[in-house]
DRENVOPA-491818 format. One line per field, with one value per residue (C-alpha): residue number from 1; residue in one letter; x, y, z. Coordinates in steps of 0.02 Angstrom, whole numbers, padded with zeros to 5 digits. Each point is the difference from the previous one (the first is absolute). Layout:
N
k c(NUM;...)
r c(a;...)
x c(X;...)
y c(Y;...)
z c(Z;...)
This chain:
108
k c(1;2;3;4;5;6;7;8;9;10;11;12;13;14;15;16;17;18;19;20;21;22;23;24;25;26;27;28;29;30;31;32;33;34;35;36;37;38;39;40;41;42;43;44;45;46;47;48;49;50;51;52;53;54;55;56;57;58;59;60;61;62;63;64;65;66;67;68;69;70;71;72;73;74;75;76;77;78;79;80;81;82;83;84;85;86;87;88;89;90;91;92;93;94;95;96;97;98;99;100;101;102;103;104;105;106;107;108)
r c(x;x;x;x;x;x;x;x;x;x;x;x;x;x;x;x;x;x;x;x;x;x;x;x;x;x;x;x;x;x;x;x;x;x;x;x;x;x;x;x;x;x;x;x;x;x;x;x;x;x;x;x;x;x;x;x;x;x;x;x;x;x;x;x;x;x;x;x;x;x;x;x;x;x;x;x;x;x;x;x;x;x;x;x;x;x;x;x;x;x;x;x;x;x;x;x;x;x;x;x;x;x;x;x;x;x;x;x)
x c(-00615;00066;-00120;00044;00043;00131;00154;00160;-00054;00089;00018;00090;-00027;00038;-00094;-00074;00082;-00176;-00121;00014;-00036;-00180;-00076;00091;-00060;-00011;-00019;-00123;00068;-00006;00106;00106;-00022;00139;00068;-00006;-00065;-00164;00001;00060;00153;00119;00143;-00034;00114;00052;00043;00107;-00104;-00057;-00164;-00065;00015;-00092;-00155;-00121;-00069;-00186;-00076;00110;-00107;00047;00030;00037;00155;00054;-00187;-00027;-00200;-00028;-00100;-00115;-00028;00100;00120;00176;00160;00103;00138;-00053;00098;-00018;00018;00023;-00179;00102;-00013;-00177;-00075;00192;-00032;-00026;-00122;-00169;-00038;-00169;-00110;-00076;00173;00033;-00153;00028;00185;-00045;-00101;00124;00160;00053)
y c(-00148;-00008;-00044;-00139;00073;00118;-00047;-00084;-00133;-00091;00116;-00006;-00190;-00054;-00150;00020;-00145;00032;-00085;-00071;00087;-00069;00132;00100;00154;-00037;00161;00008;00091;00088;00070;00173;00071;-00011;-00183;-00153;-00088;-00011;-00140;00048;-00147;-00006;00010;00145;00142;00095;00173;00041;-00050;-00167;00052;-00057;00147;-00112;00005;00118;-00097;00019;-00065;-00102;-00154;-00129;-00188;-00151;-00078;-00001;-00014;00108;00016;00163;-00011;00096;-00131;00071;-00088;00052;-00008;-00147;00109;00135;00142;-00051;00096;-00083;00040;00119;00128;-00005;00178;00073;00036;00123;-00096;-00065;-00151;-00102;00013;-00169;-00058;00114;-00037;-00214;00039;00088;-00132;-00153;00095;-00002)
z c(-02064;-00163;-00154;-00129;-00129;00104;00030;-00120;-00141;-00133;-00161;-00172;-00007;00162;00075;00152;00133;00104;-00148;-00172;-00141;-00049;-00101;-00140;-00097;-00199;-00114;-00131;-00150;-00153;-00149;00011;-00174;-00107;00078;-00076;00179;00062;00119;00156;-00022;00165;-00143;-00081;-00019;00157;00093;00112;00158;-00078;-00093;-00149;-00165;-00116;00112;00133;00140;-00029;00183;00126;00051;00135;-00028;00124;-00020;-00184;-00067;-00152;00043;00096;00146;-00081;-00123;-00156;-00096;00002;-00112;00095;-00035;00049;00107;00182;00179;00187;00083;00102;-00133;00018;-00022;-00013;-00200;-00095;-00094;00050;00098;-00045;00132;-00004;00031;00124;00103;-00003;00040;00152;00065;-00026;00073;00179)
């Protein structure tokens, strides 16, 4: 018997054809000394690999839909640098808890 989480899913982007997106992960940020950008803004400057140089990812959170309210209850930057739920607990940087625990419960 394989377990859920075993076995090929979407990565890199890709949409899963099995369910819609309905959660997304929102990162809460703050300033790398030395840059002018402190706001964890989608358009920031970028790497190589996509990631933002102006900014560290602080704590990942997790958001339905588009909302920019955590499910933890904090407020995030509406432009804020996003992940599909699918990278959930596949970064280096921490993932809130709180989040974590009412994500678990609403997901299939």
């Amino acid at each position: 018997m394989t377990a859920p989480w075993e076995g090929s899913t979407p990565h890199d982007g890709e949409e899963s054809e099995e369910r819609p997106m309905r959660h997304l992960m929102r990162a809460e940020t703050v300033g790398t000394p030395g840059t002018p950008g402190d706001t964890g803004r989608a358009d920031g400057p970028r790497d190589g690999r996509g990631t933002d140089t102006a900014v560290a990812v602080k704590t990942w959170h997790m958001v339905r839909g588009q909302e920019t309210r955590a499910m933890c209850g904090r407020q995030l930057a509406a432009d804020s640098i996003t992940r599909s739920d699918e990278d959930w607990g596949r970064t280096e940087e921490p993932m809130c808890h709180t989040c974590g625990a009412l994500y678990l419960r609403e997901v299939p």
